[in-house]
C-alpha positions as CSV (number, residue, x, y, z in Angstrom):
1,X,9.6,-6.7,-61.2
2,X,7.5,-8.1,-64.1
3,X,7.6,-6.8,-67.6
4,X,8.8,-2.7,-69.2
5,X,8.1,-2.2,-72.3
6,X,9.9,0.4,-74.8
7,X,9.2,1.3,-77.9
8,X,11.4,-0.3,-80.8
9,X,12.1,3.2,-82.5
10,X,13.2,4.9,-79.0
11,X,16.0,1.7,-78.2
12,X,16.9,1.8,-82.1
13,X,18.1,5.5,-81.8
14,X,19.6,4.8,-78.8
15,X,21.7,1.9,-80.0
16,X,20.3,-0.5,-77.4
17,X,19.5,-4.6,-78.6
18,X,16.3,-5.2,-76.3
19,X,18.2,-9.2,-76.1
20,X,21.1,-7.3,-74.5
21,X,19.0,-5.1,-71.7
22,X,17.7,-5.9,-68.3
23,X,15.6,-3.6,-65.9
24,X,16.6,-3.9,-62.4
25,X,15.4,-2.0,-59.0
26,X,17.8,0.0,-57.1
27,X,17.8,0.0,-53.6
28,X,20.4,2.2,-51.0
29,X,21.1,6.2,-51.4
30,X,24.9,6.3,-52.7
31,X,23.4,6.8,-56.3
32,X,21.5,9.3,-55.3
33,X,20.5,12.0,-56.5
34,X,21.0,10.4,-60.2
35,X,19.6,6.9,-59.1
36,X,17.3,7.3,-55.7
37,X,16.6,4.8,-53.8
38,X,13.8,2.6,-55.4
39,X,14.1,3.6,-59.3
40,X,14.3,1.4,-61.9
41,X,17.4,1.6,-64.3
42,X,18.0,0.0,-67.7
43,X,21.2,-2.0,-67.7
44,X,22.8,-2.5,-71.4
45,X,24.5,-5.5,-70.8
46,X,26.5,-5.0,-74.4
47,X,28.6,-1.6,-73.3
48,X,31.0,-3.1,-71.1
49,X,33.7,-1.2,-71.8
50,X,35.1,1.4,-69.0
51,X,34.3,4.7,-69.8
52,X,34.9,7.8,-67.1
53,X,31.9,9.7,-66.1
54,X,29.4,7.0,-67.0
55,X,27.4,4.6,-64.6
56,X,27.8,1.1,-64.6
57,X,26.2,-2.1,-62.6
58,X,28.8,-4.6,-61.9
59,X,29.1,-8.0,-59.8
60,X,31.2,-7.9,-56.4
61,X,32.0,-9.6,-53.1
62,X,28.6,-7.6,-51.9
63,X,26.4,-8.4,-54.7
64,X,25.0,-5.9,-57.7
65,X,26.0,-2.5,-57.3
66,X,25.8,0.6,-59.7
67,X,28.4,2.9,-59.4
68,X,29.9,6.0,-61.9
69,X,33.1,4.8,-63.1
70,X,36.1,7.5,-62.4
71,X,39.7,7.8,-62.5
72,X,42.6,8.6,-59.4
73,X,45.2,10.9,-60.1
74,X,47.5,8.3,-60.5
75,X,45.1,7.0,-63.7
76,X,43.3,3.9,-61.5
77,X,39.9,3.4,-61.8
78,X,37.5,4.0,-58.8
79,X,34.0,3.2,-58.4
80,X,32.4,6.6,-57.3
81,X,29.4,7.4,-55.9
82,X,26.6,10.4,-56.4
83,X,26.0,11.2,-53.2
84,X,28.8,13.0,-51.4
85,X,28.8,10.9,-47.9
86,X,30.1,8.0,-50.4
87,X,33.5,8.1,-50.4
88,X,35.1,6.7,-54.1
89,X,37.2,3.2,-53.6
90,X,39.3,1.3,-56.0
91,X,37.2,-0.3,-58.8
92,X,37.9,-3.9,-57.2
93,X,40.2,-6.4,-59.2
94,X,37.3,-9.3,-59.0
95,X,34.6,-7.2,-60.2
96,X,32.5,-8.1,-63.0
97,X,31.0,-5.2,-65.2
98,X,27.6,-6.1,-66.1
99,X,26.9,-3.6,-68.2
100,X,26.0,0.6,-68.6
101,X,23.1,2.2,-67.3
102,X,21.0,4.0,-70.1
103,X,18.2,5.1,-68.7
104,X,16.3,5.3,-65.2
105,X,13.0,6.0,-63.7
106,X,11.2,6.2,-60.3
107,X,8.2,7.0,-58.8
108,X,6.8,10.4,-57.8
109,X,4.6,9.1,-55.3
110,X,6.2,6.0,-53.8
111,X,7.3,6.9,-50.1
112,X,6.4,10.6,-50.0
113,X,4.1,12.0,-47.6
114,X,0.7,12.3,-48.5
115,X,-0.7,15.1,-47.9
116,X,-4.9,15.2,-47.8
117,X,-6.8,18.0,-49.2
118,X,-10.5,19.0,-48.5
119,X,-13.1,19.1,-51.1
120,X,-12.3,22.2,-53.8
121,X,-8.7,22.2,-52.9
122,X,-6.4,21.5,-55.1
């Protein structure tokens, strides 16, 4: 992916060590619409601990996936998904939390139709 830079001041208020924080892709829709397909997210590989409501990249059987950590009714964690043709499972036993996602961005042109204009159109 090569090299993202921040500003020192922005990850200072935001409580983020640049030493602890990786930028990864994201590929696949069951983030979507908070992660679509293709964005870039900024792991913070320090804030491992579970919080509900808050997305998380974690290690399993089927690789790196990024997932919004929840909570069953009977107080189990689940590993839940944005987009509401991904059903929530059971936050697996072997899984190893990587760290929170803090921030995410994406292109606005990557993928979309094109659309050409003629001269003096806008």
């Amino acid at each position: 992916m090569g090299r993202l830079w921040f500003r020192r001041d922005w990850l200072d208020r935001r409580g983020l060590d640049p030493a602890r924080c990786v930028v990864i892709g994201v590929t696949g829709e069951s983030m979507e619409p908070t992660l679509p397909d293709g964005s870039s997210i900024l792991v913070d590989r320090a804030r491992t601990r579970r919080r509900q409501g808050r997305v998380y990249v974690l290690r399993t059987g089927d690789g790196l996936i990024a997932k919004r950590a929840g909570k069953s009714d009977g107080g189990g964690w689940l590993l839940e998904s944005d987009h509401p043709a991904w059903a929530s499972v059971p936050w697996p036993a072997d899984a190893e939390l990587l760290g929170e996602v803090t921030w995410t961005a994406r292109s606005l042109i990557g993928g979309v139709r094109q659309q050409q204009f003629g001269a003096g159109r806008a």
